[in-house]
C-alpha positions in Angstrom: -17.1 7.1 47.9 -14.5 7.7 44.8 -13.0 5.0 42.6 -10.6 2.7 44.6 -7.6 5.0 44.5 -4.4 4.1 42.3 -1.5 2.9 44.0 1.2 4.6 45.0 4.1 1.9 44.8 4.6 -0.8 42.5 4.5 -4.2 44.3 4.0 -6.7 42.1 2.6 -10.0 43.3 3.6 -13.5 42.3 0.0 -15.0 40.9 -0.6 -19.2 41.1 -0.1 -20.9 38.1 -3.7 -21.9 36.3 -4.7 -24.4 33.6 -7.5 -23.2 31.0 -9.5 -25.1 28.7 -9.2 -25.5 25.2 -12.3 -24.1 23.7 -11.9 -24.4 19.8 -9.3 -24.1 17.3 -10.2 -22.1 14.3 -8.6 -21.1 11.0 -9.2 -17.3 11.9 -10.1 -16.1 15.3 -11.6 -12.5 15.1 -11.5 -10.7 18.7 -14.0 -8.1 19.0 -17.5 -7.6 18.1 -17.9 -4.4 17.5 -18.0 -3.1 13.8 -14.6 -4.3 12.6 -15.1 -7.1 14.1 -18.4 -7.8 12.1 -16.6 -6.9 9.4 -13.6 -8.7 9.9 -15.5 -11.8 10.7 -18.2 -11.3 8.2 -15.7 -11.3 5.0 -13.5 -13.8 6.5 -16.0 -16.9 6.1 -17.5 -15.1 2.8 -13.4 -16.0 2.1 -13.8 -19.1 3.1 -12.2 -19.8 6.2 -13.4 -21.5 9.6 -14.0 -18.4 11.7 -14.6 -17.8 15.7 -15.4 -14.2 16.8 -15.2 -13.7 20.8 -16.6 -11.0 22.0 -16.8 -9.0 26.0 -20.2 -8.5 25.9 -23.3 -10.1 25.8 -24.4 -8.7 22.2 -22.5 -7.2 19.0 -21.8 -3.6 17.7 -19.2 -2.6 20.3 -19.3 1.5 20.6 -22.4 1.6 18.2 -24.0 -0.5 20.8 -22.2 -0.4 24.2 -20.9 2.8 23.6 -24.5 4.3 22.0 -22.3 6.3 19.4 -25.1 7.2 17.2 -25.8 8.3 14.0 -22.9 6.3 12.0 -20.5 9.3 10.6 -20.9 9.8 6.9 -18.6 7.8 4.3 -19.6 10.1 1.7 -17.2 12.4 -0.2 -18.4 16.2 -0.1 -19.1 18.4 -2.4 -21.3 21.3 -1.4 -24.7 21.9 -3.7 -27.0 24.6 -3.2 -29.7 22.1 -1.9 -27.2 21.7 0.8 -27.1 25.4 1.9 -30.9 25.5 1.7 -31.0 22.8 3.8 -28.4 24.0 6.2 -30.6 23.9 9.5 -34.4 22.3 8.6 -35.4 19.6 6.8 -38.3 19.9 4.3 -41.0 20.7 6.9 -39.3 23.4 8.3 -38.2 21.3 11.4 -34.7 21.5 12.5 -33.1 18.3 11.1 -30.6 17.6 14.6 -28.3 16.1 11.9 -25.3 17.4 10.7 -25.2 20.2 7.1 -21.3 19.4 7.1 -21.2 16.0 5.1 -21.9 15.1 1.9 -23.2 14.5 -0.1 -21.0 12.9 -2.9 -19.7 9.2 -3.6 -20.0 6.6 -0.9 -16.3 5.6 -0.2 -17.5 2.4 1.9 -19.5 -0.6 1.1 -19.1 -4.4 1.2 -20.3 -5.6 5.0 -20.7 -2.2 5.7 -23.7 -1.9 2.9 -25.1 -5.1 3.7 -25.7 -4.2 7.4 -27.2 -0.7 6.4 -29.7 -2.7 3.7 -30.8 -4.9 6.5 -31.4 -2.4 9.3 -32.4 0.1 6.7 -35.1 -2.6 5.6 -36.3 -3.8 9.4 -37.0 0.2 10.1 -34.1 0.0 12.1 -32.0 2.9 10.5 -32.7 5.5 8.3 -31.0 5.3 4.9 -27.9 8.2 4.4 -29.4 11.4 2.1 -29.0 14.9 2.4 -31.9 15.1 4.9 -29.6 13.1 7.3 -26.5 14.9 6.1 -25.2 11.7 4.7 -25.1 9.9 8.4 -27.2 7.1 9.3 -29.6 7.5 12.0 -30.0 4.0 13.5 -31.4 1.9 16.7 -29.0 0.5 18.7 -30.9 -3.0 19.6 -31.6 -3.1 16.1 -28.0 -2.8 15.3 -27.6 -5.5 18.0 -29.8 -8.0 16.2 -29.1 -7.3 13.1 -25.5 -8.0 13.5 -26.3 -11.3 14.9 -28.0 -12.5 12.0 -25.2 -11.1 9.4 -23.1 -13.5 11.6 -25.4 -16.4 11.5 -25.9 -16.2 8.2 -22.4 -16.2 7.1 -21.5 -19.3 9.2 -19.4 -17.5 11.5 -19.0 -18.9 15.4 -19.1 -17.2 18.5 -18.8 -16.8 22.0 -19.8 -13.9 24.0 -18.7 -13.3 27.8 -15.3 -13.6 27.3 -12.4 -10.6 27.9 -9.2 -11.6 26.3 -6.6 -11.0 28.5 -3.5 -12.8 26.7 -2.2 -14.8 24.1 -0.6 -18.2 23.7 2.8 -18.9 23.2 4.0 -18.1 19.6 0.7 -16.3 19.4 -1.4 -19.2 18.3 -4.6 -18.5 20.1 -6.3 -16.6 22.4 -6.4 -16.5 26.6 -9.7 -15.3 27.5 -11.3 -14.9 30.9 -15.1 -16.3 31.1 -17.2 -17.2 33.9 -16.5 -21.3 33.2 -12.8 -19.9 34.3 -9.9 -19.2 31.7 -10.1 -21.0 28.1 -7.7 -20.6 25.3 -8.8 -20.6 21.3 -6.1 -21.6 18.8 -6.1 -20.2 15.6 -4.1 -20.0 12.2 -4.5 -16.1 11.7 -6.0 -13.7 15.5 -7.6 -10.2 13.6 -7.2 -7.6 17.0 -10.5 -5.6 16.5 -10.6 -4.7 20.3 -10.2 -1.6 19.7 -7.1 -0.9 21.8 -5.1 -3.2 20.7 -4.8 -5.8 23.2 -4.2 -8.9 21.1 -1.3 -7.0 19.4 0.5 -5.2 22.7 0.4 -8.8 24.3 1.8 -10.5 21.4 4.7 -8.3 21.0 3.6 -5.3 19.3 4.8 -1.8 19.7 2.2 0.9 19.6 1.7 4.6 20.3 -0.8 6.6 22.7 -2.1 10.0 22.2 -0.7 13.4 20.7 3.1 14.3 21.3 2.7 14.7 25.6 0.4 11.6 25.8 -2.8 13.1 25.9 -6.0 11.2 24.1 -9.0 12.6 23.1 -11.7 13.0 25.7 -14.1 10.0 26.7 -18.1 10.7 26.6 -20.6 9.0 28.1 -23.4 8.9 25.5 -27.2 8.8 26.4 -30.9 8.9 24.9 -33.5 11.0 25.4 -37.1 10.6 24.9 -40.5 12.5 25.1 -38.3 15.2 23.5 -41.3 17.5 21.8 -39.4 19.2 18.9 -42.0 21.4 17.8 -41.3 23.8 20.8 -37.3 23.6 20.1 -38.0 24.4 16.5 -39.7 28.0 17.8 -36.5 27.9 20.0 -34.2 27.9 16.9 -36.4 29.7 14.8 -36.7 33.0 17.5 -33.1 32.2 18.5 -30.9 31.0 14.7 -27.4 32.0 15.7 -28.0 29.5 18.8 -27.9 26.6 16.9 -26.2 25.2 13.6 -27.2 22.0 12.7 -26.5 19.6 15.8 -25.1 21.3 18.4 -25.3 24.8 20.1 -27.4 26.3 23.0 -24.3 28.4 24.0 -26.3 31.2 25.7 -28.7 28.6 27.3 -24.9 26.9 28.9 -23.4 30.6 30.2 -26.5 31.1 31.9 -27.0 27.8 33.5 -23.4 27.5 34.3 -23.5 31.3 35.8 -26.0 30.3 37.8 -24.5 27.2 39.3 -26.5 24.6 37.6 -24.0 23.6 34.9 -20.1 22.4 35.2 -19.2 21.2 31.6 -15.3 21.3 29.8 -17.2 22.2 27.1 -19.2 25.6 25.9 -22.3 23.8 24.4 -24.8 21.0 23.7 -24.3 18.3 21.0 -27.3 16.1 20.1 -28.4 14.3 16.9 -31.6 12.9 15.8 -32.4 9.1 15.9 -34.5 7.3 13.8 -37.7 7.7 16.4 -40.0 11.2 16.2 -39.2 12.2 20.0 -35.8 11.1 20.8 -32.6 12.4 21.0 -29.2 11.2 21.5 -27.2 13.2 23.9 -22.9 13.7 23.1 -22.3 16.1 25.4 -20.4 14.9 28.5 -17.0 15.0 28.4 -13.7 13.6 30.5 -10.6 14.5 30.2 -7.1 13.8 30.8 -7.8 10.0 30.9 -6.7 6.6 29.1 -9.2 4.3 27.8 -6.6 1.2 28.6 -6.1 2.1 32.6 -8.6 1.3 35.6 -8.5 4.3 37.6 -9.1 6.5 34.7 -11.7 4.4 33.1 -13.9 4.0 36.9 -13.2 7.8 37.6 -14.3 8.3 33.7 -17.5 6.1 34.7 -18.3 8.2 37.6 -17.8 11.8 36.4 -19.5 11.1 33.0 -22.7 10.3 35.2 -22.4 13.3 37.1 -22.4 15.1 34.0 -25.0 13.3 32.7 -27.3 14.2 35.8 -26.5 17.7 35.5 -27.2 17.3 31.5 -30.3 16.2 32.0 -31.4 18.6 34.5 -30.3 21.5 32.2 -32.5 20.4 29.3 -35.7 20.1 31.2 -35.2 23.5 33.1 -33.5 25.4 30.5 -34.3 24.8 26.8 -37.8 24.9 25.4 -39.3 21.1 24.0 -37.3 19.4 27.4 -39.5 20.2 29.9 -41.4 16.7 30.1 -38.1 14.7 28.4 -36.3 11.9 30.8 -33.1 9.9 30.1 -33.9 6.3 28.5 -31.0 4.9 28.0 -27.0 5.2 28.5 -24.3 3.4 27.4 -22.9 0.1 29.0 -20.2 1.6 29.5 -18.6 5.2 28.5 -17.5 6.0 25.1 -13.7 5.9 24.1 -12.6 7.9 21.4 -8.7 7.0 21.2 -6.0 4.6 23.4 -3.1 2.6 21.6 -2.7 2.6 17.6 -0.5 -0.5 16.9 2.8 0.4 15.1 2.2 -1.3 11.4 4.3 -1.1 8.7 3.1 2.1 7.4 2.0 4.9 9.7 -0.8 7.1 8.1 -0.2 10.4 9.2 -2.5 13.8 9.1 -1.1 14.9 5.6 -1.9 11.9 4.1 -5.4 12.1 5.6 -6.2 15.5 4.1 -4.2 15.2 1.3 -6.2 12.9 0.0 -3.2 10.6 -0.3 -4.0 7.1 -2.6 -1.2 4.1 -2.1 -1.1 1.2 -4.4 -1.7 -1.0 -1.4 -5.2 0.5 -0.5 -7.6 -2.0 1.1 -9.9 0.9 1.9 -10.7 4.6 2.2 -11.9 7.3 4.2 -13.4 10.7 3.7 -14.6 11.6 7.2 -12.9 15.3 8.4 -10.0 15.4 11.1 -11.9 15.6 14.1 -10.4 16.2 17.6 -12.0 16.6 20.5 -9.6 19.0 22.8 -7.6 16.5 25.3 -7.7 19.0 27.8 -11.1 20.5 27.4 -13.4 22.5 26.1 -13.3 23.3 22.1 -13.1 20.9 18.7 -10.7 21.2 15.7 -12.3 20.1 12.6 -10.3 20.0 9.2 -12.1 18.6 6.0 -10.8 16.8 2.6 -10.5 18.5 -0.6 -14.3 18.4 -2.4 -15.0 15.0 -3.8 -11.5 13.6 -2.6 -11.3 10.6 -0.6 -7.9 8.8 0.8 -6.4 5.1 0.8 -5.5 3.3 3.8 -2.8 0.6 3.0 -2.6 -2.7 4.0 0.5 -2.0 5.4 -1.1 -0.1 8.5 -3.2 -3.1 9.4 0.2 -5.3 9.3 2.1 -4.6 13.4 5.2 -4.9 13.8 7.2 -7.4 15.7 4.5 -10.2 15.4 3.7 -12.4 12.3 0.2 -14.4 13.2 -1.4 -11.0 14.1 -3.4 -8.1 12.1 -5.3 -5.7 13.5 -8.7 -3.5 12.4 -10.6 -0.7 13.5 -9.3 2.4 15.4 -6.4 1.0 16.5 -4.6 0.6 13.2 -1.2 2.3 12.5 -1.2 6.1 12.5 -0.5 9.7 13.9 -3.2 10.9 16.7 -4.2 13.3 14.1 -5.1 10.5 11.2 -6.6 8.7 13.8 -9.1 11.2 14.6 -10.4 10.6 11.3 -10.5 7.0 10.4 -11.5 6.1 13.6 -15.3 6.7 12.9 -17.3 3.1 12.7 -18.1 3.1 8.6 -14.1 3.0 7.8 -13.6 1.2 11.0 -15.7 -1.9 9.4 -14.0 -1.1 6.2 -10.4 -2.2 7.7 -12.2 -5.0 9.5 -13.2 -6.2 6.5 -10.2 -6.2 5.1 -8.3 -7.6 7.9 -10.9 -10.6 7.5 -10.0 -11.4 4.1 -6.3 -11.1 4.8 -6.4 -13.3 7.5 -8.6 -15.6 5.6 -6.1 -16.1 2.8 -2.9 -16.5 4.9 -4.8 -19.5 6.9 -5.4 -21.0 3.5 -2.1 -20.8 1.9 -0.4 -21.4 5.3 1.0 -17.7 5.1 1.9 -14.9 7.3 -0.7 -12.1 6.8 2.3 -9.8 5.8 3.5 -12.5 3.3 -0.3 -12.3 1.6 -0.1 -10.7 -1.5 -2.1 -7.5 -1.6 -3.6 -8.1 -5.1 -5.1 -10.9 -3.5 -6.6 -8.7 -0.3 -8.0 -6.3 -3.1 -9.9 -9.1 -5.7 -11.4 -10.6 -2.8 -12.7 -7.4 -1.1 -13.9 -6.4 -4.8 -15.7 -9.6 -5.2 -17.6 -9.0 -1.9 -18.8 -5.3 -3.2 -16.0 -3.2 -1.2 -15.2 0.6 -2.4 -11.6 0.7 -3.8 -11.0 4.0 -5.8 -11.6 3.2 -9.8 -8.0 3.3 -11.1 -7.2 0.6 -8.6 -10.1 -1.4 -9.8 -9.3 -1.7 -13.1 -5.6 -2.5 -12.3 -6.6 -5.0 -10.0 -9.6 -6.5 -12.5 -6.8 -6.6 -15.6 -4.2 -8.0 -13.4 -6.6 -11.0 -11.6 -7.3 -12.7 -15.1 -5.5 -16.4 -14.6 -3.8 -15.5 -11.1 -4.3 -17.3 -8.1 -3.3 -16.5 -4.2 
């Protein structure tokens, strides 16, 4: 049977009035637990404030961990070395490295939370550290990405309560509606930091935002999965007998003709995309693809549910009958639910846009940066446009963009910040995703303290704290900001 079908008129129905329960009240109420969440909420209480994070789910990590977007994207700068080019397609022992030769490696451009969660699951042989044997991306297990999150939380003193979908905000925005299974609570809170994602805090509270390119297209959804007993000695003889089929981590194009030629294959896209994980015979599979659908409706996100699984069938069919070191391999693992690349981005007071982006642009308000390429998966099908930063240049993103307008008890982290569909594509990746969070955090942190809007916080303030809790801001702005904190005060 399809996905209940959308429809066609527009009667709206008059719902009964309801009472919820007050749940907590909270200096800063982070909504979201995925990485700008954890970030958000992480460097909010290492600020000082009483913090609550709510998330949907039953665990942390959002599309890291729901999603299974694996390996984390690289937050290096690049600049291209001759180690690099020898290392273009195998590691040291001649096996193909299924990471990417494109990033890095060159100077981090995001730490703080961020770091501490990579030492941590780094350490517990959860992840595997970023190097130019990984191309500067992390490798990492999602359940230990789950639990490690969980103790970051714990540790910091931070509150939460899984299970509950926010679906509206009090009058005024001072708290939270969320819908749980004890029925429909409200959490009231000086400062709310939107790291849903889409924006959903923001939109109900007021905000004007943005979807897609110019005709309202988003980038493509993908259901992401797992793959073990992989044996990647035989794929390595693949590549080896076969080099123009594969370049680093994706490929296979002759291997897709022929399946799809022969009926066995119906993809919008021309090839396979896979990436190592931090376990010998695994693989983690980004290679289904839905377009012409909106993360934020319904219809699109059940029919998105059902055709990535058909994909995926057909995915994992095509390995084991078609590409040498899959013959004996069988899905693990998929996602919760399928992977969204792009819905709203919340109008802010800045809007970061493409040129800024790949011009490397720095703003005196910078609460963090970003060196990932512009990345766009096609909105209407098959094909990628990728378009990199300068060598060794990294760009600001200004507080401004976390600030929506139209709403004054509000800020918002993660992809959803203020910018053009082509910026987005960049900062969008998890690393600088937990950088805004962490920012946002501290922001809201300080306006609940001072009894300020976040707007009205100034951003000298934002940037000591975030360099007292080991955040990358670029070096001219550290020394401004280290001269200029002697003696002040928030």
């Amino acid at each position: 049977m399809p996905a209940l079908k959308r429809p066609d008129g527009a009667v709206r129905l008059q719902l009964p009035p309801r009472h919820g329960l007050l749940a907590g009240e909270t200096d800063v109420l982070v909504v979201g637990g995925g990485p700008a969440g954890l970030g958000a909420a992480v460097a909010a209480a290492d600020a000082g404030a009483r913090v609550v994070l709510a998330e949907r789910y039953g665990f942390l990590g959002g599309n890291a961990t729901a999603a299974l977007v694996m390996p984390l994207m690289s937050f290096h700068t690049q600049a291209p070395t001759a180690d690099r080019k020898e290392n273009a397609s195998e590691n040291a022992s001649g096996a193909t490295a299924l990471l990417p030769t494109d990033h890095g490696p060159g100077e981090p451009v995001v730490a703080g939370v961020l770091r501490r969660l990579l030492e941590r699951l780094v350490s517990a042989g959860g992840a595997i550290a970023p190097s130019l044997a990984t191309g500067y991306t992390v490798p990492f297990d999602p359940e230990w990405f789950k639990l490690i999150a969980l103790e970051l939380l714990d540790e910091a003193g931070v509150s939460f309560l899984f299970h509950a979908f926010a679906s509206g905000v009090l009058p005024g925005s001072e708290g939270v509606i969320f819908e749980t299974k004890s029925g429909p609570i409200a959490i009231r809170a000086k400062v709310i930091v939107d790291c849903t994602g889409d924006g959903d805090v923001a939109v109900q509270a007021g905000a004007p935002y943005e979807i897609g390119r110019a005709d309202g297209l988003a980038q493509p959804m993908t259901l992401m999965f797992r793959v073990t007993e992989f044996r990647r000695s035989e794929f390595d003889t693949y590549v080896r007998d076969n080099p123009k089929e594969w370049r680093g981590v994706h490929g296979l194009w002759a291997l897709v003709r022929r399946a799809t030629e022969e009926g066995n294959l119906d993809l919008p896209r021309e090839d396979m995309l896979f990436f190592a994980t931090p376990h010998e015979n695994e693989v983690s599979v980004n290679s289904t693809r839905v377009t012409r659908v909106l993360g934020t409706d319904v219809w699109d996100l059940s029919y998105a549910e059902w055709c990535s699984r058909r994909q995926m069938r057909q995915i994992e069919a095509f390995l084991r009958r078609y590409v040498p070191g899959f013959e004996a391999s069988y899905i693990v693992q998929s996602g919760v639910q399928v992977g969204v690349r792009e819905t709203r981005r919340v109008m802010g007071e800045y809007r970061l846009d493409v040129g800024d982006v790949l011009g490397a642009r720095k703003f005196d308000d910078a609460i963090a940066r970003g060196a990932y390429p512009v990345d766009i998966h096609n909105p209407k099908g098959s094909g990628t446009v990728l378009k990199r930063l300068p060598p060794g240049e990294a760009y600001d993103i200004p507080l401004r963009c976390l600030l929506p307008k139209n709403t004054e008890r509000v800020i918002v982290a993660g992809r959803c910040i203020s910018g053009s569909h082509e910026a987005h594509s960049s900062y969008r990746v998890m690393p600088i995703v937990m950088a805004t969070g962490q920012a946002a955090g501290i922001c809201a942190a300080l306006a609940a303290r001072t009894g300020r809007t976040p707007r009205d916080v100034p951003v000298s303030a934002v940037q000591r704290e975030l360099l007292r809790q080991g955040a990358s801001l670029r070096k001219d702005l550290v020394a401004e900001t280290t001269t200029a904190s002697s003696g002040a005060a928030v």
